[in-house]
PyMOL CGO cylinders between C-alpha atoms (Angstrom):
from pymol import cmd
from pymol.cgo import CYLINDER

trace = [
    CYLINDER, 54.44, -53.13, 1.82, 54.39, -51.18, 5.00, 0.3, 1, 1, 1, 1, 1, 1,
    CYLINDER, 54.39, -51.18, 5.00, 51.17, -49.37, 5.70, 0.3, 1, 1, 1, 1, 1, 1,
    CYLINDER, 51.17, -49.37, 5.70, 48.80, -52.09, 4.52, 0.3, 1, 1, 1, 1, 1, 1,
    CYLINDER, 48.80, -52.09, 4.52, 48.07, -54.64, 6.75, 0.3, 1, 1, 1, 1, 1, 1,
    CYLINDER, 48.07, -54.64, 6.75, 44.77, -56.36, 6.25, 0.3, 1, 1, 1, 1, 1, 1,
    CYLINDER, 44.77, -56.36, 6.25, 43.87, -58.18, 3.24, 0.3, 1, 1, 1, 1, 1, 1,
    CYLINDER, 43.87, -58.18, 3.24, 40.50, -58.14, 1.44, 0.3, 1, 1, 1, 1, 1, 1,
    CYLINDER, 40.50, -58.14, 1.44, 38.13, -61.18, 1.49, 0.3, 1, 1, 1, 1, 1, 1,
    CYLINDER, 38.13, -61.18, 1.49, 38.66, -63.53, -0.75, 0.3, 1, 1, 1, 1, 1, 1,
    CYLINDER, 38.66, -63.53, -0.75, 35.23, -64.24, -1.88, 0.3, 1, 1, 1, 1, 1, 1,
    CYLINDER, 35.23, -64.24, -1.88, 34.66, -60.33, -2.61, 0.3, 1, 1, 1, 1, 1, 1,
    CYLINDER, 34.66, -60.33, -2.61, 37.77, -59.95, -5.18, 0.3, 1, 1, 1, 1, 1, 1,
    CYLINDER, 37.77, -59.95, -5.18, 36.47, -63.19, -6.84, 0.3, 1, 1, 1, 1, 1, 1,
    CYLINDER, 36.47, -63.19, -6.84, 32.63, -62.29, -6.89, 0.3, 1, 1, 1, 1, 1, 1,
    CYLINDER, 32.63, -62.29, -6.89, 33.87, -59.14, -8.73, 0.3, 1, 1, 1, 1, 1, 1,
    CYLINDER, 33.87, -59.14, -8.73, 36.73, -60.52, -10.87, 0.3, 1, 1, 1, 1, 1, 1,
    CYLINDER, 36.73, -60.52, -10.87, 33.43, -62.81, -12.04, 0.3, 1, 1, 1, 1, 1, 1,
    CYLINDER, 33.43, -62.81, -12.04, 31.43, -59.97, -12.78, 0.3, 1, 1, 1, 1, 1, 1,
    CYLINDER, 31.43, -59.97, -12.78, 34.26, -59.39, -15.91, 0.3, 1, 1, 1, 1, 1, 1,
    CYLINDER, 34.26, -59.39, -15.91, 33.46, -62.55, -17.30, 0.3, 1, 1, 1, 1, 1, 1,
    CYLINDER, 33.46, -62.55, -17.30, 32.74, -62.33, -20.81, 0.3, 1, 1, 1, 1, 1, 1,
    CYLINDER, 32.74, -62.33, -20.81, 34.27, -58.80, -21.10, 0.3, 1, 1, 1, 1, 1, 1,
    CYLINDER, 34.27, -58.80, -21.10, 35.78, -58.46, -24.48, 0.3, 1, 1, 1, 1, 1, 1,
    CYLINDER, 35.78, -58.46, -24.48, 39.30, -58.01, -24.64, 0.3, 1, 1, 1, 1, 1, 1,
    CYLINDER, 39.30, -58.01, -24.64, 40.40, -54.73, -25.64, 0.3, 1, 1, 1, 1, 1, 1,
    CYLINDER, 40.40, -54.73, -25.64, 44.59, -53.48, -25.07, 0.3, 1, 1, 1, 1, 1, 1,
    CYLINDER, 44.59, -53.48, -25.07, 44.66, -51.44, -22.23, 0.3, 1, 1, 1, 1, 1, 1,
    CYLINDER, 44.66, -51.44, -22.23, 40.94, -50.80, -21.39, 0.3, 1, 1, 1, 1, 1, 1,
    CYLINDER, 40.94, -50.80, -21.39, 39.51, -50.98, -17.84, 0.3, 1, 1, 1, 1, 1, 1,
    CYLINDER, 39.51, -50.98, -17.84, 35.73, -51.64, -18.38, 0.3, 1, 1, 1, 1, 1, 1,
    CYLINDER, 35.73, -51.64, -18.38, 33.56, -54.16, -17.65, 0.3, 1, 1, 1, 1, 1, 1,
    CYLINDER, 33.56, -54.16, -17.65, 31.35, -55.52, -20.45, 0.3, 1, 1, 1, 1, 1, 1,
    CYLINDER, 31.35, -55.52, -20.45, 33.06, -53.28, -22.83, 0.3, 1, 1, 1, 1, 1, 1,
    CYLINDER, 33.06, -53.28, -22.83, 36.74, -54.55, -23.15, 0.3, 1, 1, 1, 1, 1, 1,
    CYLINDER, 36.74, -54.55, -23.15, 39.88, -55.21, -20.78, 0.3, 1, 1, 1, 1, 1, 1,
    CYLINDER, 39.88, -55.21, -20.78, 43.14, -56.44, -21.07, 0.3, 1, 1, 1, 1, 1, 1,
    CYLINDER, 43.14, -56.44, -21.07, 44.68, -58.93, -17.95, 0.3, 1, 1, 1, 1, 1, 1,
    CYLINDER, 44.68, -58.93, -17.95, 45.72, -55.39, -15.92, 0.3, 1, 1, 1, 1, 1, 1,
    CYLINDER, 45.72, -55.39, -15.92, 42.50, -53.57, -16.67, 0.3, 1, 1, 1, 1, 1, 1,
    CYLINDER, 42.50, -53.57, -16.67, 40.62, -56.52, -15.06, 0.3, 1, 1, 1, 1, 1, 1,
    CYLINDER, 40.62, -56.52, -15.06, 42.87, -56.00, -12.47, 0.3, 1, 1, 1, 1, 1, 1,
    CYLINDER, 42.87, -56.00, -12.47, 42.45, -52.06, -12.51, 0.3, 1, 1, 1, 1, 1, 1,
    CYLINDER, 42.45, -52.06, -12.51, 38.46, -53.14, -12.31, 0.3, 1, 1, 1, 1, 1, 1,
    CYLINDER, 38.46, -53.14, -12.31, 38.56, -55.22, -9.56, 0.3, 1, 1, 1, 1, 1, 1,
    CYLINDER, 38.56, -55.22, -9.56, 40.61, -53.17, -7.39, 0.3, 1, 1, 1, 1, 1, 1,
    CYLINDER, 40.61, -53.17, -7.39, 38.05, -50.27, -7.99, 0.3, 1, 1, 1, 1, 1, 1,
    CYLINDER, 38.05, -50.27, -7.99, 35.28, -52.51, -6.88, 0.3, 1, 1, 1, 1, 1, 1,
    CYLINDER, 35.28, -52.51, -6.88, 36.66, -54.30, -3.96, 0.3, 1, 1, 1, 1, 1, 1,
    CYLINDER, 36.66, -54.30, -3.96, 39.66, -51.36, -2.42, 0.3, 1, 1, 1, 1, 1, 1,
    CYLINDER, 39.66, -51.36, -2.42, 38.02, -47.91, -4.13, 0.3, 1, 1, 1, 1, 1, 1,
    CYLINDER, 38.02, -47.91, -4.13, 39.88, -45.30, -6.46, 0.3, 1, 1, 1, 1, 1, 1,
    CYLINDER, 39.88, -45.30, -6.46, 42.92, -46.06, -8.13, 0.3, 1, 1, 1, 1, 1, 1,
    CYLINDER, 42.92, -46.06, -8.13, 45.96, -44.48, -6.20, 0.3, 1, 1, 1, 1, 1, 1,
    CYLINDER, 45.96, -44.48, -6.20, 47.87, -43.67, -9.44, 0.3, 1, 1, 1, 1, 1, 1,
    CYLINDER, 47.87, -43.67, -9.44, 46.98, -42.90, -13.61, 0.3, 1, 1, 1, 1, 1, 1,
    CYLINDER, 46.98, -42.90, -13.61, 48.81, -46.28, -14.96, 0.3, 1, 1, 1, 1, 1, 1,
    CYLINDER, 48.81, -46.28, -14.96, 50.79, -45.10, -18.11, 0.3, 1, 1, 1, 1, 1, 1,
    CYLINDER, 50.79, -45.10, -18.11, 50.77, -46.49, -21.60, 0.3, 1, 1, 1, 1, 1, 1,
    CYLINDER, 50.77, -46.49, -21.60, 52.19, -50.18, -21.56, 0.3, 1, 1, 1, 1, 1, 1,
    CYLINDER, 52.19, -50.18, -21.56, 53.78, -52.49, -23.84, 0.3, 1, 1, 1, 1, 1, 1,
    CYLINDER, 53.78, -52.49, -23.84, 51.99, -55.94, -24.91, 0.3, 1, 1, 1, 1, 1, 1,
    CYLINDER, 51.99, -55.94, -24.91, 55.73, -57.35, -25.32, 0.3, 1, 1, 1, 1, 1, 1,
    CYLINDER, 55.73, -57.35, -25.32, 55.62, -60.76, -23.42, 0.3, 1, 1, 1, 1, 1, 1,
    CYLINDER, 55.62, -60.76, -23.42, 58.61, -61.14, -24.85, 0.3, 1, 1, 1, 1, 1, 1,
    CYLINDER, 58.61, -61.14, -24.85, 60.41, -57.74, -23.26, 0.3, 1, 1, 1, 1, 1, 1,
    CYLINDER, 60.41, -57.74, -23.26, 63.31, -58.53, -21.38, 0.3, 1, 1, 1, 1, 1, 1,
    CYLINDER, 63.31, -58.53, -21.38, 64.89, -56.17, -18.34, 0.3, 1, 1, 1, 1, 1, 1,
    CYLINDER, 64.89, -56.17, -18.34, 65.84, -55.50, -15.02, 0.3, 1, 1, 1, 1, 1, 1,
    CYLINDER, 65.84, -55.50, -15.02, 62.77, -53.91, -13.77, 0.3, 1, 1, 1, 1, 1, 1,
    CYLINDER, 62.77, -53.91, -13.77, 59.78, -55.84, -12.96, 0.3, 1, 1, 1, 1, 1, 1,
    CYLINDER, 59.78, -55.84, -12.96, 57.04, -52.86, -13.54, 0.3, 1, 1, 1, 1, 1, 1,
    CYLINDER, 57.04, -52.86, -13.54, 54.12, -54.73, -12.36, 0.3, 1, 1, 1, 1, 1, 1,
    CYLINDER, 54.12, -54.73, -12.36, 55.58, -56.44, -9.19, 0.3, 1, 1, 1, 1, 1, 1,
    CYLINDER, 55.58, -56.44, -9.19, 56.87, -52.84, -8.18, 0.3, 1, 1, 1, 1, 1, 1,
    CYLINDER, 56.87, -52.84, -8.18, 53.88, -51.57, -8.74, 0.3, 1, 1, 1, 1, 1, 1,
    CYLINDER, 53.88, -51.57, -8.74, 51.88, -54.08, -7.22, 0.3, 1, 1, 1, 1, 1, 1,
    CYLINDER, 51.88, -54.08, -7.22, 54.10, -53.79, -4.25, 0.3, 1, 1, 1, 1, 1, 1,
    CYLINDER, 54.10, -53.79, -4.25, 53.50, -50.59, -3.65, 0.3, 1, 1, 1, 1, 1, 1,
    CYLINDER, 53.50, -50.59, -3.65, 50.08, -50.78, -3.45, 0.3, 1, 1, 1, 1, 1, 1,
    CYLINDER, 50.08, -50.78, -3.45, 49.21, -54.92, -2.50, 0.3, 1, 1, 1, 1, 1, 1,
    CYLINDER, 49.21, -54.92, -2.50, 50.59, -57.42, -0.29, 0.3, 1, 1, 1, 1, 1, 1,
    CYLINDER, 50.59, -57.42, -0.29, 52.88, -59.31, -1.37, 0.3, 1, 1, 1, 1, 1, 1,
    CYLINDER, 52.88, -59.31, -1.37, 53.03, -62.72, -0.46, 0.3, 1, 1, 1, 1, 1, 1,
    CYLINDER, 53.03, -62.72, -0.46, 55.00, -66.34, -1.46, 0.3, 1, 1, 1, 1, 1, 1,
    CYLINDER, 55.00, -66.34, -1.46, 53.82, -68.05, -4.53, 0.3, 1, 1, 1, 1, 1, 1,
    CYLINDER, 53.82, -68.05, -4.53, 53.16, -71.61, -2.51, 0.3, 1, 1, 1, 1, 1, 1,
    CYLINDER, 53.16, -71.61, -2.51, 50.88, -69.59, 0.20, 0.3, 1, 1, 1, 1, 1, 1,
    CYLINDER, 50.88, -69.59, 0.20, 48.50, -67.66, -2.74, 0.3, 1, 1, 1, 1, 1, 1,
    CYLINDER, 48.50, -67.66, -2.74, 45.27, -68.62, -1.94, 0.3, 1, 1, 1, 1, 1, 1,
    CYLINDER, 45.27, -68.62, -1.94, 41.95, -67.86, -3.54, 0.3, 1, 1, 1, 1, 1, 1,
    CYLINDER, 41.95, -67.86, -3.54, 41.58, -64.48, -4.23, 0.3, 1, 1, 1, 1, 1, 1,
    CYLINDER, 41.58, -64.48, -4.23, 45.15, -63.58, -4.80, 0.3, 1, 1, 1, 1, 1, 1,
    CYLINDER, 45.15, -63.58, -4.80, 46.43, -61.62, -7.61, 0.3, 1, 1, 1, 1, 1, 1,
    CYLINDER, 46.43, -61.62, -7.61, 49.07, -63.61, -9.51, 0.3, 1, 1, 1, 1, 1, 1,
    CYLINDER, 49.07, -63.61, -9.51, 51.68, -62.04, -11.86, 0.3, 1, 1, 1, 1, 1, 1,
    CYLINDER, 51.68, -62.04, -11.86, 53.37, -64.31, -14.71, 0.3, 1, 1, 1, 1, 1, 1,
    CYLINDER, 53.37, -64.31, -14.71, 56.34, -64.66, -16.63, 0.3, 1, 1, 1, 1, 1, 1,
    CYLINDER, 56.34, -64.66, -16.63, 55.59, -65.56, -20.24, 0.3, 1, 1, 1, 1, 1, 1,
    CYLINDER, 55.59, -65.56, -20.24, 58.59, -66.65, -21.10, 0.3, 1, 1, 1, 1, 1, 1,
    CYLINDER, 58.59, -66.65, -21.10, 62.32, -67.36, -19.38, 0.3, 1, 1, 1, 1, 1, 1,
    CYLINDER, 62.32, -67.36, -19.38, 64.15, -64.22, -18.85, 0.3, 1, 1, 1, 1, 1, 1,
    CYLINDER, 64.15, -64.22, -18.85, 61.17, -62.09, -19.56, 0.3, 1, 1, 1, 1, 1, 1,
    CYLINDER, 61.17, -62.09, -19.56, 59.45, -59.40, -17.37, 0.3, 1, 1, 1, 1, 1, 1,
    CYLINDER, 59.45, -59.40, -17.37, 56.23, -60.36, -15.87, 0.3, 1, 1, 1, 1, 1, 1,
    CYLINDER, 56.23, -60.36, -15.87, 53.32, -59.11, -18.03, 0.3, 1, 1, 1, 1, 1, 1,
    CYLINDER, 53.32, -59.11, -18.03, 50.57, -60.74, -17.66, 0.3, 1, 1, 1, 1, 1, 1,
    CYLINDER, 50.57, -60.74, -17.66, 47.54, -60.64, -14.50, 0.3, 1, 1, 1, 1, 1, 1,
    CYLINDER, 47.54, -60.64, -14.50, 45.29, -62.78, -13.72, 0.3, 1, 1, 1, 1, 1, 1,
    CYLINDER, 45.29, -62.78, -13.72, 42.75, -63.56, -10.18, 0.3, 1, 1, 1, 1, 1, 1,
    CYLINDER, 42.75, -63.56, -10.18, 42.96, -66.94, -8.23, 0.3, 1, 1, 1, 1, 1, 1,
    CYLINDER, 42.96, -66.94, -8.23, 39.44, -68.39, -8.06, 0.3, 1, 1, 1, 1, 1, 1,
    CYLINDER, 39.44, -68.39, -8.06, 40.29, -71.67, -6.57, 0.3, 1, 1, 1, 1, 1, 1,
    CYLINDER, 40.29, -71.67, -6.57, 43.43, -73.51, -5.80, 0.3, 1, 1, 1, 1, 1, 1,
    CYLINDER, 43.43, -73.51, -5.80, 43.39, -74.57, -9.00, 0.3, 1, 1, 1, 1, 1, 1,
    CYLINDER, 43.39, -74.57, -9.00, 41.69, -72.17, -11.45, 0.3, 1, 1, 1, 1, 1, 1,
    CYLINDER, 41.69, -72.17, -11.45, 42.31, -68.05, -12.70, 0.3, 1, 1, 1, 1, 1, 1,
    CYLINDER, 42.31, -68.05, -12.70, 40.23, -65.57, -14.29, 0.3, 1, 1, 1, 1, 1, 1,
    CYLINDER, 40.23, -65.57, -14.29, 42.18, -63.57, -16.46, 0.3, 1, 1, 1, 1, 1, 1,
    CYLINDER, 42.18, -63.57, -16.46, 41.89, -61.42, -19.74, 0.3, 1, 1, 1, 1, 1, 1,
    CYLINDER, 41.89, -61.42, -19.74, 43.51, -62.81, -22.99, 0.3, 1, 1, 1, 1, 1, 1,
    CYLINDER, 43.51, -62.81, -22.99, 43.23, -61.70, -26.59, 0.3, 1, 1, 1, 1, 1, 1,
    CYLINDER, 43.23, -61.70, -26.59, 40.82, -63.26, -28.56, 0.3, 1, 1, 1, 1, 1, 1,
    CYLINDER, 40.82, -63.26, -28.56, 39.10, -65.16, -25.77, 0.3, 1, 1, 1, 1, 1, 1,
    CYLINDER, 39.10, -65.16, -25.77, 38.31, -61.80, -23.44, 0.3, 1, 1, 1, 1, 1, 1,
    CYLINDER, 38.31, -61.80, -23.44, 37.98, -62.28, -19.95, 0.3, 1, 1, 1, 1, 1, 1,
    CYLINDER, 37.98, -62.28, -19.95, 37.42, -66.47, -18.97, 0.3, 1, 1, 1, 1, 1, 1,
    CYLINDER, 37.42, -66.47, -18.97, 37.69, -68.67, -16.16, 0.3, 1, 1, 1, 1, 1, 1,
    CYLINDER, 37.69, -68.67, -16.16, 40.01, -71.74, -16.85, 0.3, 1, 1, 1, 1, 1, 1,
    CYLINDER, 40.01, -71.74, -16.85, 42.15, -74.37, -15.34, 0.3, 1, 1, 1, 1, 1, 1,
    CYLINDER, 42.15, -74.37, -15.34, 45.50, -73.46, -13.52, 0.3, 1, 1, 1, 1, 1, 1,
    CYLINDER, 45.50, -73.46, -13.52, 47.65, -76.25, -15.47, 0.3, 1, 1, 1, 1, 1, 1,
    CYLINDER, 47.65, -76.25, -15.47, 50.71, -76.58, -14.90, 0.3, 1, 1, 1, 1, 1, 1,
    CYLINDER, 50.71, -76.58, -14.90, 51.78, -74.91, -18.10, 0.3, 1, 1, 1, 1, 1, 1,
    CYLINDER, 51.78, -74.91, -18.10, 50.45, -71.48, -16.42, 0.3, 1, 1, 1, 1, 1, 1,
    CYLINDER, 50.45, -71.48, -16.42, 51.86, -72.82, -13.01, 0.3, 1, 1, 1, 1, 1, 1,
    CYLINDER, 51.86, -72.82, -13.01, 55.65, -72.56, -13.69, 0.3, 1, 1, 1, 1, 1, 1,
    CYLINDER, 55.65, -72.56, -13.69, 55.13, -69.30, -15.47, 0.3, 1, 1, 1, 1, 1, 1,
    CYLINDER, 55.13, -69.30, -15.47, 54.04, -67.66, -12.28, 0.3, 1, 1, 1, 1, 1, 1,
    CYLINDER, 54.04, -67.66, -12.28, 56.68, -64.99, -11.11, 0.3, 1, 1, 1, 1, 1, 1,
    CYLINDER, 56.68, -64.99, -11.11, 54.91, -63.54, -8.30, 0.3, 1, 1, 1, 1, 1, 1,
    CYLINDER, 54.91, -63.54, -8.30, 51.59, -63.12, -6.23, 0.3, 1, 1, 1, 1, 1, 1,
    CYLINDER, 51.59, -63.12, -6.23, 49.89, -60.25, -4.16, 0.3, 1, 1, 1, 1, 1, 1,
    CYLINDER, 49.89, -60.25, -4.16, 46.69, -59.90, -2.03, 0.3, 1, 1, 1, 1, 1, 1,
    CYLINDER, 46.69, -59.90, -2.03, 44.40, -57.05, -2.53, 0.3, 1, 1, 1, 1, 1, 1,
    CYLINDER, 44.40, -57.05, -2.53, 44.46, -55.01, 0.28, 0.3, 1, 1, 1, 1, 1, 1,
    CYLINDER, 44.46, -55.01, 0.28, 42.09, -53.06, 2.67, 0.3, 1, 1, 1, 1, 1, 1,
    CYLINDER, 42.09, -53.06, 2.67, 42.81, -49.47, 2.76, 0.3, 1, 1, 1, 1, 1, 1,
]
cmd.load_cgo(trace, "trace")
């Protein structure tokens, strides 16, 4: 990340990663109170708190299983967020996780607290829960939204 410096408050991405809550989950929609998957509540909440999306995102897998060299949602999210070290995310921060070893990262979800996410999953739609530590050591990588 070079050009973006400053990150968004906190308490804005989580006020509108709360508005999602309840949102039915729907693969690879991006609106709230109709359906979202984990990266369209993602997609919503950088609309709210940053403004338009800087790039169409193309058709994705739903393979948590997929295995490869390139981490597609880190890159992305490092070209557009901040990246920062998993022991300093914070409230607020974006957090990218590896479902399983030697898998890409593929799933999204929004720190609330230090120890609680808002995230999209099938079946359930968009919920607040705990941050165990079974979601803990699947966490790959972690990114502030940014102010543009």
């Amino acid at each position: 990340m070079t050009r973006l410096q400053t990150a968004a408050d906190p308490d804005r991405v989580i006020a509108a990663a709360r508005r999602w809550l309840g949102t039915p989950y729907h693969d690879q929609a991006s609106l709230r109170g109709v359906g979202c998957d984990c990266l369209g509540l993602a997609r919503g909440v950088w609309r709210e708190v940053v403004g338009d999306e800087p790039f169409p995102i193309p058709p994705y897998s739903r393979d948590w299983d997929e295995t490869g060299c390139t981490e597609v949602l880190a890159e992305g999210a490092r070209r557009m967020m901040i990246e920062l070290p998993v022991a300093d995310a914070g409230p607020g921060a974006l957090i990218l996780f590896r479902m399983r070893p030697g898998a890409i990262a593929k799933h999204v979800a929004i720190l609330t607290t230090p120890d609680r996410f808002i995230h999209a999953y099938e079946r359930l739609g968009v919920i607040e829960e705990p941050l165990t530590s079974a979601w803990r050591r699947r966490i790959a990588s972690t990114f502030l939204f940014p102010i543009l």
